[in-house]
C-alpha positions as CSV (number, residue, x, y, z in Angstrom):
1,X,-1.8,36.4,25.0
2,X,-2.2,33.1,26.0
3,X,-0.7,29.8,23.4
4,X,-2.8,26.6,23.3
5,X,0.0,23.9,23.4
6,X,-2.6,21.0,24.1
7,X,-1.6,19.4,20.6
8,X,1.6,20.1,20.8
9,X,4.5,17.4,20.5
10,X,7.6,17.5,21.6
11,X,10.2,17.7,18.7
12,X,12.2,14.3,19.6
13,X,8.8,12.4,18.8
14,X,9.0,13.7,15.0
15,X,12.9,13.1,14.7
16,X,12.3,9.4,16.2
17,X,10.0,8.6,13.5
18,X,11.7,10.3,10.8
19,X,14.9,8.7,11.4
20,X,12.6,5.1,11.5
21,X,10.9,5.5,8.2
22,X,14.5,6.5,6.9
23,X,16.0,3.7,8.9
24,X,13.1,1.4,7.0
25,X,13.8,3.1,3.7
26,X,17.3,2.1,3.4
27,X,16.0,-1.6,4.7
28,X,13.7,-1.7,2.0
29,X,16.8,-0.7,-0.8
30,X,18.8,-3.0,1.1
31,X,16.4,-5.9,0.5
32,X,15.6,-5.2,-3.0
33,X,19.1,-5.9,-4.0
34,X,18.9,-9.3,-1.9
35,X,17.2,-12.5,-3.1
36,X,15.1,-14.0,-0.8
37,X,13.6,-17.7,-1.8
38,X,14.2,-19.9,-4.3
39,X,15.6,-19.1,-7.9
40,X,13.2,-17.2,-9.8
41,X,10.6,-16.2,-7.2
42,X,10.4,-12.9,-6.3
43,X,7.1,-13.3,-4.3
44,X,9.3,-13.2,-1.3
45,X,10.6,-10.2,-2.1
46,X,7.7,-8.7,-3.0
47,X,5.8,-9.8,0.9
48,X,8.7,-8.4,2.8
49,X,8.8,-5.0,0.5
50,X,5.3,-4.8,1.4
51,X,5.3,-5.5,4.5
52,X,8.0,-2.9,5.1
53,X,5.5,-0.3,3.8
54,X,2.6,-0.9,5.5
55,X,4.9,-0.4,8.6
56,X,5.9,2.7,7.2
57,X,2.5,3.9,6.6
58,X,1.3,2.9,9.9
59,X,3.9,5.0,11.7
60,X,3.3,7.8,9.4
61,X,-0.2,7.4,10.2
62,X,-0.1,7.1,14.2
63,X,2.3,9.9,14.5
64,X,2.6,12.5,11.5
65,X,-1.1,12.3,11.3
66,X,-1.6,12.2,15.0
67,X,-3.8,9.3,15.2
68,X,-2.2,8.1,17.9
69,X,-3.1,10.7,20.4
70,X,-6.7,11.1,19.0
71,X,-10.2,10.2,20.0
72,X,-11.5,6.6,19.6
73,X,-13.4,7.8,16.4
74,X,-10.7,8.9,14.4
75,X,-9.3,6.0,15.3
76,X,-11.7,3.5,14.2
77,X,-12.1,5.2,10.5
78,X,-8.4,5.1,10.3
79,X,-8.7,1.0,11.0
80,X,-11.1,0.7,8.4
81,X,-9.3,2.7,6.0
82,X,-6.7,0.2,6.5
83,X,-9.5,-2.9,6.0
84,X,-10.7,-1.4,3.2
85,X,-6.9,-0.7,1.1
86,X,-6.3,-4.8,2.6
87,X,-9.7,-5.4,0.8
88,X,-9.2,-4.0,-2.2
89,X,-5.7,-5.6,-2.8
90,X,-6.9,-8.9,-1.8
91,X,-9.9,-8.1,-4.9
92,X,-7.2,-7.0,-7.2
93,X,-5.1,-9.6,-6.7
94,X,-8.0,-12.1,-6.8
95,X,-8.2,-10.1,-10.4
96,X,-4.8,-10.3,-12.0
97,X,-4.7,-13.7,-11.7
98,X,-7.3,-14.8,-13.4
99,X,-7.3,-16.4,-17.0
100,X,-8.6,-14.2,-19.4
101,X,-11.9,-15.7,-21.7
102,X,-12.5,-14.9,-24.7
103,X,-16.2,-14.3,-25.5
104,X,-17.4,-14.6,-29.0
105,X,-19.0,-11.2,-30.3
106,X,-17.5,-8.8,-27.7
107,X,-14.3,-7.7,-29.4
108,X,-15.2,-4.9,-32.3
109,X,-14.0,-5.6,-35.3
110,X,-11.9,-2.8,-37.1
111,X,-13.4,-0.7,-39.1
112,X,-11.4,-1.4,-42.4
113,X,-12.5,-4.8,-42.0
114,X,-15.5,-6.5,-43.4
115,X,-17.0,-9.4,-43.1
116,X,-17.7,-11.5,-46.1
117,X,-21.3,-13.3,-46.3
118,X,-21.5,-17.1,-45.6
């Protein structure tokens, strides 16, 4: 019987890129416990953490989940799955930051509550 080893990989391939995402893992604990930026602001922290992971997912992306040796297709919906997570954090952070309103009439009162005639 004849064995299809057209998407096969050789072993060394997976063992590089498992010893980089645990290579970028200990990075990633390693700069959690260092403060980068001026007293108080851990927005540079946070940008570097980030952009440790979206390293890590690209790799686990090109090569666990063999997009890198895919068609042009595959491809292209894994760049816009990309676009789309960059989209939705950039709405979400848009989001959180901004001040909240109160609007007159839209909180409920509670039910044991009544409100006395004017």
């Amino acid at each position: 019987m004849k064995v299809d080893r057209s998407h096969s990989h050789p072993i060394t391939m997976y063992l590089a890129t498992f010893f980089a995402l645990l290579v970028l893992m200990i990075l990633t604990v390693v700069m959690a416990e260092v403060h980068v930026g001026p007293p108080g602001v851990s927005a540079y922290n946070n940008l570097i953490a980030m952009a440790i992971a979206c390293f890590k997912a690209t790799i686990v992306v090109l090569f666990f989940m063999h997009v890198k040796f895919s068609s042009q297709l595959t491809k292209f919906w894994a760049a816009i799955g990309f676009i789309w997570f960059l989209l939705m954090f950039i709405l979400f952070a848009d989001y959180s930051t901004r001040p909240r309103e109160r609007i007159e009439g839209w909180e409920k009162l509670p039910t044991d509550q009544t409100v006395a005639p004017h």
